[in-house]
N, C-alpha and C positions, 0 to 999 in steps of 0.2 A: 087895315094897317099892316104893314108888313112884317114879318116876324126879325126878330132883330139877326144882323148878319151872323155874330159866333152861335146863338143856339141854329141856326139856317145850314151850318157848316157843320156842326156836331152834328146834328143828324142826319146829314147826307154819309160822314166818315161814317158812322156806326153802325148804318145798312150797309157801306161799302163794304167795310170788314165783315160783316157778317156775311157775306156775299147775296144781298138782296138790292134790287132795282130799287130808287126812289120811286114813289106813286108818280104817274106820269101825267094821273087826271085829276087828282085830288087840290084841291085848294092849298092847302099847306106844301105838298112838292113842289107847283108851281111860286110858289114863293120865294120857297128855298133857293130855287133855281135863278127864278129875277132877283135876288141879294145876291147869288156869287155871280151874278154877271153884271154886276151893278160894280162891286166890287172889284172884279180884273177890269173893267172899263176905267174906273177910277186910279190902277196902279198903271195902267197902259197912258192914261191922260198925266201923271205926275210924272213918270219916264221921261215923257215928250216936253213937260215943262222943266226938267232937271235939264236936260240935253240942252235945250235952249240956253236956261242961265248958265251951265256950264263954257257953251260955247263964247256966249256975250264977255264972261269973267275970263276967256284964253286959257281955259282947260286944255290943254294936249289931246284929250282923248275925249270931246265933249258927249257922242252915242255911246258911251258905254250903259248907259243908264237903260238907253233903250234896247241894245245889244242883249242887257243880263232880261229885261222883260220879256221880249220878243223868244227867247231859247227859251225860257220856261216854258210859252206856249209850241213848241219847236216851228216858231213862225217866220225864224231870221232865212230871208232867201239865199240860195247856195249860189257860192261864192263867185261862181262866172254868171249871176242872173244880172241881165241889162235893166235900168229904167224904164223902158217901156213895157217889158216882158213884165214885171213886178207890178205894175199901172193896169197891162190889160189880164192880169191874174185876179186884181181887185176890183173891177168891172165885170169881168166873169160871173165873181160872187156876188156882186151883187145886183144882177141883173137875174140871177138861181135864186137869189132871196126876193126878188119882187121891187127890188127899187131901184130900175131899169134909165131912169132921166139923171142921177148923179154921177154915175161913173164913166156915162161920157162924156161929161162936161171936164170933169178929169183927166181922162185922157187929152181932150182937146188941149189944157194949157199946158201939155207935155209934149204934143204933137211939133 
């Protein structure tokens, strides 16, 4: 079972500050690590669903949601980046992580 996400993030801060590496082989590191990425997945997935209903509702500014997400991770593309450039950046990656048949299927319905 997974250790619950606030104590999973205390103790990644309290190695951080101490200035020690989480264990990188240890069961309980790995834990820790799949809850904070459980975690930003899950505020990266509510962004994208805020963004939506704001746009459906005629928000003015319906990405801000995902705008303020994306700058946390300093993930938002600089500001002359094209669609496609953005498209084969994330093919890129993930084709470096091993999951090589999605991200051209992606590009394809951008092509």
């Amino acid at each position: 079972m997974l250790i619950p996400l606030r104590r999973a993030r205390s103790r990644l801060e309290a190695a951080c500050q101490a200035g020690e590496r989480p264990p990188s082989s240890s069961h309980e590191g790995a834990e820790a690590r799949l809850a904070l990425l459980r975690a930003e997945y899950a505020r990266l997935v509510t962004a994208a669903r805020a963004s939506i209903a704001a746009a459906r509702a005629g928000v003015p500014d319906p990405l801000v949601y995902l705008e303020v997400e994306l700058a946390r991770h300093c993930g938002l593309p600089p500001d002359d980046a094209t669609v496609p450039a953005v498209l084969a950046d994330a093919a890129a990656a993930m084709v470096l992580a091993g999951r090589a048949a999605w991200p051209h299927e992606l590009l394809a319905v951008c092509s």
